[in-house]
C-alpha positions in Angstrom: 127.2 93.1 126.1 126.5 90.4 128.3 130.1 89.9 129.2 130.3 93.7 130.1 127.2 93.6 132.0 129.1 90.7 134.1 131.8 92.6 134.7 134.1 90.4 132.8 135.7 93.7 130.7 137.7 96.4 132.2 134.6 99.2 132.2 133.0 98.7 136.0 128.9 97.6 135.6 129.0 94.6 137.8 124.6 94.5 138.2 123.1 94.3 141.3 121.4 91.5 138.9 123.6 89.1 137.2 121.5 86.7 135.7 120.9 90.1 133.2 124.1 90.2 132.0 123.5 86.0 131.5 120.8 86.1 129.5 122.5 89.3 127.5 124.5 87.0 126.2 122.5 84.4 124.7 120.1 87.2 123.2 122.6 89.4 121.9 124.8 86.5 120.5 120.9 85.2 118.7 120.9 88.8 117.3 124.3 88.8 115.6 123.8 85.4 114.3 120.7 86.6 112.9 122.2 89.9 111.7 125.0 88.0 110.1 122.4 85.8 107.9 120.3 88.6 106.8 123.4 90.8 105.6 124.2 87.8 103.1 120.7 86.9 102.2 120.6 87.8 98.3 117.3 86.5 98.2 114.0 88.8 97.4 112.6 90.2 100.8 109.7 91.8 99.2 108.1 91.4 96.0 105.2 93.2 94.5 104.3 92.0 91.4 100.2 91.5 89.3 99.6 88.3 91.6 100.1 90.2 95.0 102.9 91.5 98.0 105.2 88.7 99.3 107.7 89.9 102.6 109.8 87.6 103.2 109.8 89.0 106.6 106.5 87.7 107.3 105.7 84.5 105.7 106.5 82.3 102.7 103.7 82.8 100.7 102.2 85.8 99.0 98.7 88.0 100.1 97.1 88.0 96.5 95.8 91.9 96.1 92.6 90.8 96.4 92.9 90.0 100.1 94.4 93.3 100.6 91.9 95.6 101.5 94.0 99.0 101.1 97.8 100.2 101.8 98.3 103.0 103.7 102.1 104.8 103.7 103.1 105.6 107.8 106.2 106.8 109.7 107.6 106.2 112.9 110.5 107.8 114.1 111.5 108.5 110.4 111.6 105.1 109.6 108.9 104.9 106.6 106.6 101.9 105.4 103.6 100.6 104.2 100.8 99.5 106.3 98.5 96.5 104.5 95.4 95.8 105.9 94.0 92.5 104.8 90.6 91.3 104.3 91.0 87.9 106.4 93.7 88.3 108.0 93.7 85.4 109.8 94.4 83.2 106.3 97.4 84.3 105.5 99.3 84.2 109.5 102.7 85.5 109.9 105.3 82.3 109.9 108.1 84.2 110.2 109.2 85.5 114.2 109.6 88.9 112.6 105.7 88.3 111.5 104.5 87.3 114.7 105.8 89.9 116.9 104.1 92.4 114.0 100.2 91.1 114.5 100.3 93.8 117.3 100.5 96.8 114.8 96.8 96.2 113.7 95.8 97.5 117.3 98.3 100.0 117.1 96.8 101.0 114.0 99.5 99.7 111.3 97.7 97.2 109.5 98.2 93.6 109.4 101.8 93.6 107.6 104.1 96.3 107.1 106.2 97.0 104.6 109.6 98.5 105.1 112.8 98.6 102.7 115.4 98.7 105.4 117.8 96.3 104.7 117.4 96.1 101.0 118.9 97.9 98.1 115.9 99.7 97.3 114.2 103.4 98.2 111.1 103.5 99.5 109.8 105.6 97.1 110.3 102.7 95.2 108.2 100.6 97.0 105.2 103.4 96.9 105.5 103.2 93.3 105.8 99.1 93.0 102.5 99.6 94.5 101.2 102.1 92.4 101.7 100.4 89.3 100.0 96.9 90.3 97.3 98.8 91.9 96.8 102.1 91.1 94.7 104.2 93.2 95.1 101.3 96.6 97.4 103.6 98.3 95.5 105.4 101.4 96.6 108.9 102.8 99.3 109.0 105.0 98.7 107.7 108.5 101.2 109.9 110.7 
């Protein structure tokens, strides 16, 4: 991408900013590094089990359910997850880069971690009902 920006392919975009097309390439060489690592990660990215919810995604420990003050199912764009608002939020931080560019979506309305099965093997139905058995009756209305 960066290289294309440049102008270093055969299609024409030569910017009227190159630096752009410079720091394309770091960023989008980062991304497929980063892709490339999570496509071969066989480890758990989200467990629900009796002690709590654990996401990989946003740090290496796990919120015990009774720091989760409720779970609320959302869309966006058809991409669906689930929205956990913690008690005290600020004991269990996001580690994760993933985590830290989430602790906006508590302004936005989207709890303090979300919950989404993209890039797993699982259905997200799957993840509703995870949650449903653990903690029956936690699950909010929908927020969309």
């Amino acid at each position: 991408m960066g290289g294309w920006l440049l102008g270093f392919t055969d299609g024409k975009p030569k910017p009227p900013f190159p630096w752009a097309g410079w720091l394309a390439i770091p960023f989008f060489g980062s991304c497929a590094v980063i892709l490339a690592l999570r496509l071969f990660d066989r480890e758990p990215q989200i467990i629900i089990d009796s002690d709590g919810v654990f996401s990989k995604h946003w740090s290496s420990s796990k919120v015990p359910w009774s720091e989760i003050a409720t779970i609320a199912p959302a869309t966006v764009s058809r991409q669906q997850f689930l929205c956990c608002f913690l008690v005290r939020p600020e004991r269990y931080p996001a580690e994760s880069l993933l985590g830290r560019a989430m602790r906006s979506n508590r302004a936005l309305g989207f709890g303090d971690l979300a919950l989404s099965v993209t890039g797993t093997n699982r259905q997200f139905h799957e993840l509703v009902a995870a949650v449903d058995a653990f903690r029956p009756g936690m699950l909010a209305a929908p927020t969309d």
